[in-house]
N, C-alpha and C positions, 0 to 999 in steps of 0.2 A: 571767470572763464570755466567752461564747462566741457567736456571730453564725453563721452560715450553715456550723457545722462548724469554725471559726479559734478562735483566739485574738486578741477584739477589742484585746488593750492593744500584741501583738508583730503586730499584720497592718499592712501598711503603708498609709499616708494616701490616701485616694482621688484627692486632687489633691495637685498639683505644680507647684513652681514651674518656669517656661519661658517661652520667647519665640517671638513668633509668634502664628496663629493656631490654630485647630481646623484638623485635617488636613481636615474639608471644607472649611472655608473655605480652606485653601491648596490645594486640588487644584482647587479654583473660579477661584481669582487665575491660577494657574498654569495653565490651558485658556484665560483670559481673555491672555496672554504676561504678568503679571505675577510672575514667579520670585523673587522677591527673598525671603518666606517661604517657598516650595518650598527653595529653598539652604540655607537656615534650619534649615529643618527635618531636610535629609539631615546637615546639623554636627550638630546637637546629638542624634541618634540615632550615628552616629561615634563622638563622646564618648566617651573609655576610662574615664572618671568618672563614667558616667550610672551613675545608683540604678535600686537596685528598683521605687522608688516610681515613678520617668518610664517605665521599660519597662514597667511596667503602665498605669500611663496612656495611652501613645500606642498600646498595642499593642489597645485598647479602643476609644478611637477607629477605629485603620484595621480593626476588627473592623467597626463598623457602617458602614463603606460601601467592604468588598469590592469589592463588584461595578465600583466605581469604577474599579480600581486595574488597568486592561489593561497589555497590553504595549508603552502607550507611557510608564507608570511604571516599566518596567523599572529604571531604576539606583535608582528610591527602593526598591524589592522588594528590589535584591541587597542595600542598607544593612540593611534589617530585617531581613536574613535573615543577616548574619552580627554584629549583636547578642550579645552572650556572654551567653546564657541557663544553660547548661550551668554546672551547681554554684552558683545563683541560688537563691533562697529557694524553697521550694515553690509561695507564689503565683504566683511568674513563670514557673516551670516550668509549671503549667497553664495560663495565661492565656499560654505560647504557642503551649502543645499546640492550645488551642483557635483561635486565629490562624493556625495552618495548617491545622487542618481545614478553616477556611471556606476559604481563600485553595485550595488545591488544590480546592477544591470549586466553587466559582465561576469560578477563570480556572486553568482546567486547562493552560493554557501555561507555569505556572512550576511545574508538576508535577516536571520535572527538575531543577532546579537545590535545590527542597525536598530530593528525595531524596538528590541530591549532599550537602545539607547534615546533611541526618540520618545519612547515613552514615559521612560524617567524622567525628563524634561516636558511633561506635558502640559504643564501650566503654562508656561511662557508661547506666544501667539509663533513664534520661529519655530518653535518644537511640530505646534502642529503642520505649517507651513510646511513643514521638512517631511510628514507622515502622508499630507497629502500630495510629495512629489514621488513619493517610493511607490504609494497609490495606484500611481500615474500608470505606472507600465501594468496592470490590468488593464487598460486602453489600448497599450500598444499591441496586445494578445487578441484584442479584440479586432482592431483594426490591421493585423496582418492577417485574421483566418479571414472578412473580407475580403479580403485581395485574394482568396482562391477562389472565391464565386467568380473572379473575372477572367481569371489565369488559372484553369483546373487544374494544369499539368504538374503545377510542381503544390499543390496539394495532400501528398503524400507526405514529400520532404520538409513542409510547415509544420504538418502532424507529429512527425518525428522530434523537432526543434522544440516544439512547443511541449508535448508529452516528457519527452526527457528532461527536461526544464522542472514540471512541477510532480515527477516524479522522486527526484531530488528534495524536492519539499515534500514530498508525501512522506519517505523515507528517512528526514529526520526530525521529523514530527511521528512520535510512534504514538498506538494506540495507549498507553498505560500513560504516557506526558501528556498526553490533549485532555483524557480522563481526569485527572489530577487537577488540572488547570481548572476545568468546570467544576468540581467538587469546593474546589479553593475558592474560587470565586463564588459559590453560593452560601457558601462558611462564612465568606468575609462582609457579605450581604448584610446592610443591616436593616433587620425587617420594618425600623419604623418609618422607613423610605416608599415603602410598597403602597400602593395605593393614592396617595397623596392627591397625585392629580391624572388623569385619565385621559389620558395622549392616544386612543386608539383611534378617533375621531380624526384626527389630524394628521394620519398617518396613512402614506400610499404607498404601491409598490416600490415606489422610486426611492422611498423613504424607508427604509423598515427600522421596527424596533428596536434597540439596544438587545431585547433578549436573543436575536438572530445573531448577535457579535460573538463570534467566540472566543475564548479569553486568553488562549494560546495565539500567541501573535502570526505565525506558519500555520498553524490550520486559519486560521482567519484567512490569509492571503492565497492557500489552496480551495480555499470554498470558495470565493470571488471567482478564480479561475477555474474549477471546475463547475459552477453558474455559466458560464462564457459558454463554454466550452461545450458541455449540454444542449445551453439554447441554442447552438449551432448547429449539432446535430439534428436537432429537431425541425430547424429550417432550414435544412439541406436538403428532409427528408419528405417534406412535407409543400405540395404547393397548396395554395385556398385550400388548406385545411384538410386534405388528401393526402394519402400516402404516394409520392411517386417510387416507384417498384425500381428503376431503372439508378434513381440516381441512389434508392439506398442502397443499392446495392453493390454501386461504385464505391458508396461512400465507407458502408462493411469491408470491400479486397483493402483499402488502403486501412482502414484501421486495425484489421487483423493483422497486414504486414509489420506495422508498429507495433502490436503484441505482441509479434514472435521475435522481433527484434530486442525492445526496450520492457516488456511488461511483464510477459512471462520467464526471463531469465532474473526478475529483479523478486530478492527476499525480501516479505515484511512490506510490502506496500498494503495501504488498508482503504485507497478510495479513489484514485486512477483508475485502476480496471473497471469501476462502476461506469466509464463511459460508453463499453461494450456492452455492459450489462444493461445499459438503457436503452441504447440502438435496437438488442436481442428483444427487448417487450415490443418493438410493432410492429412484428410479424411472427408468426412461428416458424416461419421457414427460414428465419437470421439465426433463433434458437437455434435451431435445429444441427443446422451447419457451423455451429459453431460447438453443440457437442461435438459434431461430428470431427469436425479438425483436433479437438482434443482429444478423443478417440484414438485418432490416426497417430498421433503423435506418440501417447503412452504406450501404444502396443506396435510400437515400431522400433527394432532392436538394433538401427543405424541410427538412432536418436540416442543424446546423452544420456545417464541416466539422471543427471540432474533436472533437464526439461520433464523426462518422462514422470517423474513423480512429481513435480511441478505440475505438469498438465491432468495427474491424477488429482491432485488438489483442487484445481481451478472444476474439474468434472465433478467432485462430489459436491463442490460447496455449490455449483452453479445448479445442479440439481435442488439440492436442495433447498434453498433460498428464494429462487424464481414462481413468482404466484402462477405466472404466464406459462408455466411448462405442465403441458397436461399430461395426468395419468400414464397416459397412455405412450407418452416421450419416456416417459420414466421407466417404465417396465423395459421400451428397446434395449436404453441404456445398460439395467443392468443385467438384462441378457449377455448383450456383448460380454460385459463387464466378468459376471460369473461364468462365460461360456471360456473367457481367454484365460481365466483364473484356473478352472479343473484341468486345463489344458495343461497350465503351467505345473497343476500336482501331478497330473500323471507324465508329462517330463523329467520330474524327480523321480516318482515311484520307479519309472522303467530304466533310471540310468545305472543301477546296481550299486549309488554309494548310498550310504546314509546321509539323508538330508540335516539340516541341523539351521540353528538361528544363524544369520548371517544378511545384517540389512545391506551391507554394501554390494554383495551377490544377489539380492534378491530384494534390493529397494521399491522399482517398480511395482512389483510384486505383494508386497505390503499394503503400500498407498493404494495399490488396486482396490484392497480389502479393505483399507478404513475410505475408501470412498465408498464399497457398497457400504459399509456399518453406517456411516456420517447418513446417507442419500436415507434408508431406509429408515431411521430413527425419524427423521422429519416429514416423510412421506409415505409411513405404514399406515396410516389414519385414512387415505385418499382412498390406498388403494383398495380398501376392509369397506370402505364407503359403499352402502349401496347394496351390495350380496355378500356377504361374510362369508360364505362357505367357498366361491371361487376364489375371495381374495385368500383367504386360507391358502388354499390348493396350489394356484398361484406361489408365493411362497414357499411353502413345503417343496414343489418343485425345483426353486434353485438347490436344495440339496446345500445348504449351509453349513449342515453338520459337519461333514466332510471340508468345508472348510475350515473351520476354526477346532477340528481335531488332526488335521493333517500335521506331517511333522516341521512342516516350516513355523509352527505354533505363532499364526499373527495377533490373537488376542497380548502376546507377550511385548509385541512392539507396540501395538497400536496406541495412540491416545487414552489413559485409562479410565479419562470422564463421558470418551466415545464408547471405549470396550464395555463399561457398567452399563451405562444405558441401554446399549445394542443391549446386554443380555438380559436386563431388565424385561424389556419390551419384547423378545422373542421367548423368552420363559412364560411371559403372561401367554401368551396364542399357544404356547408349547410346538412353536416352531422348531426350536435348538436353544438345549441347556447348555449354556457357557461357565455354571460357578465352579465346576470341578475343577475342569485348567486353570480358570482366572485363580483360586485357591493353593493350586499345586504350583502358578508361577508367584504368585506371591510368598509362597513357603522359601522357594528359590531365589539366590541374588542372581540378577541376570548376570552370565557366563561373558565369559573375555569374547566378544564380539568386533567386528570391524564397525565404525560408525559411518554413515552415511557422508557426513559431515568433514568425513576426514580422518588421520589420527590413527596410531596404531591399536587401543582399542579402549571398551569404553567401560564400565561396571554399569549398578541401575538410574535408570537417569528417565524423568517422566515423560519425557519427549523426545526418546531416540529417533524417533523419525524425522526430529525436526519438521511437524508438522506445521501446516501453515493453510488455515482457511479463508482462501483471498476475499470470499464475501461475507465476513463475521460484519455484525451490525453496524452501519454506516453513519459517522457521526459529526458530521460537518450540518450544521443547520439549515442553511439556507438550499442550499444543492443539495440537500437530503430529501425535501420537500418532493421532489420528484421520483425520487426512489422509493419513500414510504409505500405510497401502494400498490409498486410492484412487488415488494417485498415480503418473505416469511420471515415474520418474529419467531423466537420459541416461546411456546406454550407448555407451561407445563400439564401433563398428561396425566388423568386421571386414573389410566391404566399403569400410572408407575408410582401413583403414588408412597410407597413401599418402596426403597431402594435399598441396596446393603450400603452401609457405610463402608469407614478404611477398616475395620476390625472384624466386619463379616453380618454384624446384625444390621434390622432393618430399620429406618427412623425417616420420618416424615421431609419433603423437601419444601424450601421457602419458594413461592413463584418469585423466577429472577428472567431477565432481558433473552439470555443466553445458558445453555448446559452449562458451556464450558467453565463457567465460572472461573472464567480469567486462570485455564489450568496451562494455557499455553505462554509458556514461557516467551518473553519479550525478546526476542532476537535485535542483533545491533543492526539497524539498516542498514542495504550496500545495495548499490546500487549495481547487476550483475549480475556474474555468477558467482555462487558460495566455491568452497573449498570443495577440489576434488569433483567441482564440476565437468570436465570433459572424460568421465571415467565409465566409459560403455563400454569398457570390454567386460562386460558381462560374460560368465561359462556359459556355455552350451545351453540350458535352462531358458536366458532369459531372450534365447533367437524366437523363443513360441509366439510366436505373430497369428494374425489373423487375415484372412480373404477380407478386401478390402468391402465390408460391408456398409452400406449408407442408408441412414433412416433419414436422412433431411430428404422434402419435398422442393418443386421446382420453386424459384421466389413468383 
């Protein structure tokens, strides 16, 4: 006799004996601080003697109330999760395939530690079975942004759901662990596999090669989703091969609505934003408007100042990274840029105190500064392009001097692998000599200061600003593919050949990916706002606004 496809006499008993309650009612005791059957319950899941019958049991239970089971159940999560399913009857093989469906599907936070566990068991044919249902919901991303080509309206709100989602995975997968993973992985490589046999033949889009896998389990799973995610864009944007104007442009208010909401408050993300960033290459007039917004943003003094130097970030690195943004965007920018800047010294100069370091009073204000430094290091080569004595002129005209001797001294907060280079490269044109301060603040331990960050104060620290360059090198492989050629690498420059080291003399540089040479300290994802986020009450200073001026073109 046979029931739902089994064998009713070999399927095993629905219930089981055990102690304790139902897992709601222990996840109820246990939010109420009574743990005594929480404890209970993480024993007898332990158990190296537990049956088939209790693993189907309990694992049916914490089926129906998922949603329950956050990240402050972590260590009941890790018990369930390493359970010895693996060579377990076939009922409990499915009934835990289906247990992680839900669970990665509901609290996408234990999304890594699943995969760690499924991979560990990758030999056995269930293991994999189990890798291609977590798979699965890359489908379902796919087949809910479909459903907004038919139902436009609530398109925005998918964008939201789904961006916050792998936001989440962007954030804790950071740049320095996905690094790591790839390095490990080519260490552990062993070279006499290479070559062997030549699979390139046989190999299509639909297919791609192992070398596109990448070895960190969450960047893998966000590259997949940002592929989706992309190609949708792309053909949203696009009919027979065409730009339609109308609907990218719909498609831009809603996704910069979900920037200001979820992307731009969030620290340490390294490859979400790239989806703006790919929209912005097919047209200039998406650029355009989207310096533009962040513009508006920084030099708006009812704006936090946590956005507002957020938005300076996302302005200099977009600058400078974008192949797509001409010359000529560039100079508007930092017009603007150094026009609100002298503005804000001579607010100091005239207010009769002495000015003095102080990033939490004058955060904005910084970031202003290392986005021109950051914008100009990557982009003085363009603008020198072609007539050297205008771009000169050019140049010399923002009157830079005067900023980076002014008393708010930002060469002292700023990034100090931005600040060398910046003075690097303006010492060569003899734009403005930086080594005297950079020299006189390194003589000095920086001063009891407010940090940014928080805190009542802070000594020297290489990254007061907590900076953060949303568009540093993008390294998901597959979805990178698309960004490669919109994008500036750094090159190193043969006009800087010569840099001062930490000690002052000058010594030759190795050509590497990026300057920064990995000087920006790894921040702990959150998904957010940082510490001390809602803190605009800036003094008087930082009201220095600007007439709303706009250099984006109609779309």
């Amino acid at each position: 006799m046979e029931v739902d496809g089994r064998d009713f006499f070999s399927s095993p008993p629905v219930k089981t004996v055990r102690f304790g309650g139902s897992v709601v009612e222990t996840l109820a005791k246990h939010k109420q601080g009574d743990s005594g059957d929480y404890e209970l319950l993480k024993h007898q899941l332990a158990d190296p003697d537990i049956k088939d019958a209790q693993i189907i049991n309990w694992l049916q239970e914490f089926r129906s109330c998922v949603t329950q089971l956050t990240k402050d159940h972590e260590q009941l999560i890790y018990t369930v999760l390493r359970l010895p399913w693996v060579g377990r009857s076939q009922a409990v093989v499915e009934e835990y395939m289906a247990f992680l469906g839900n669970l990665v599907s509901a609290q996408t936070v234990y999304l890594c530690a699943c995969l760690k566990m499924v991979v560990s068991h990758f030999t056995p044919s269930s293991a994999l079975v189990s890798l291609q249902l977590i798979t699965r919901y890359e489908c379902y991303v796919h087949n809910l942004l479909r459903v907004t080509t038919y139902i436009p309206s609530i398109r925005r709100d998918v964008l939201e759901v789904i961006i916050g989602m792998m936001l989440k995975l962007d954030v804790s997968a950071s740049r320095a662990d996905i690094e790591e993973a790839e390095e490990n992985t080519v260490q552990n490589q062993d070279p006499t596999e290479e070559g062997l046999f030549d699979m390139d033949e046989d190999m299509s889009a639909d297919h791609p090669s192992t070398t596109a896998v990448m070895a960190h389990p969450v960047a893998e799973r966000l590259d997949t989703l940002m592929a989706v995610l992309m190609a949708y864009v792309k053909d949203v944007c696009h009919v027979n091969g065409s730009l339609h104007v109308e609907r990218t442009k719909d498609l831009y208010k809603d996704l910069l609505s979900v920037f200001d909401k979820l992307i731009l408050p969030t620290h340490a993300s390294c490859h979400v934003q790239y989806t703006l960033f790919y929209l912005c290459s097919f047209r200039l007039a998406l650029a355009e408007a989207f310096l533009d917004h962040l513009w508006k943003i920084l030099q708006s003094p009812s704006q936090p100042a946590v956005l507002r130097q957020a938005a300076a970030g996302y302005l200099g690195s977009f600058l400078a990274r974008a192949k797509f943004i001409p010359v000529l965007t560039v100079r508007a920018c930092l017009d603007l840029l150094l026009s609100w800047i002298h503005r804000y010294i001579d607010s100091q100069d005239s207010s009769g105190t002495q000015a003095y370091c102080d990033i939490s009073l004058h955060g904005p204000f910084y970031t202003a500064c290392q986005a021109v430094f950051y914008t100009l290091i990557f982009r003085h080569r363009a603008m020198l392009e072609g007539n050297m004595k205008k771009g000169l002129e050019y140049l010399q005209s923002l009157n830079l001097e005067r900023v980076v001797m002014c008393q708010l001294n930002p060469l002292k907060v700023c990034l100090p692998s931005v600040t060398n280079m910046f003075a690097a490269i303006t010492r060569k044109y003899q734009v403005v000599f930086c080594y005297t301060i950079i020299e006189r603040n390194n003589r000095h331990v920086l001063p009891v200061v407010r940090s940014s960050a928080g805190g009542d104060s802070v000594t020297t620290n290489t990254n007061p600003l907590d900076s953060f360059f949303p568009f540093d090198p993008y390294l998901l492989r597959r979805s990178g593919q698309l960004i490669e050629p919109l994008y500036q690498v750094w090159e190193e420059l043969a006009d800087t050949e010569l840099l001062p080291d930490k000690t002052g003399r000058q010594g030759s540089r190795e050509d590497e990916d990026d300057f920064l040479c990995g000087e920006t300290p790894q921040a702990e994802g959150i998904v957010g706002m940082t510490p001390n986020s809602y803190d605009s009450n800036l003094r008087s200073p930082s009201s220095v606004g600007s007439p709303p001026i706009s250099f984006q073109r109609p779309f």
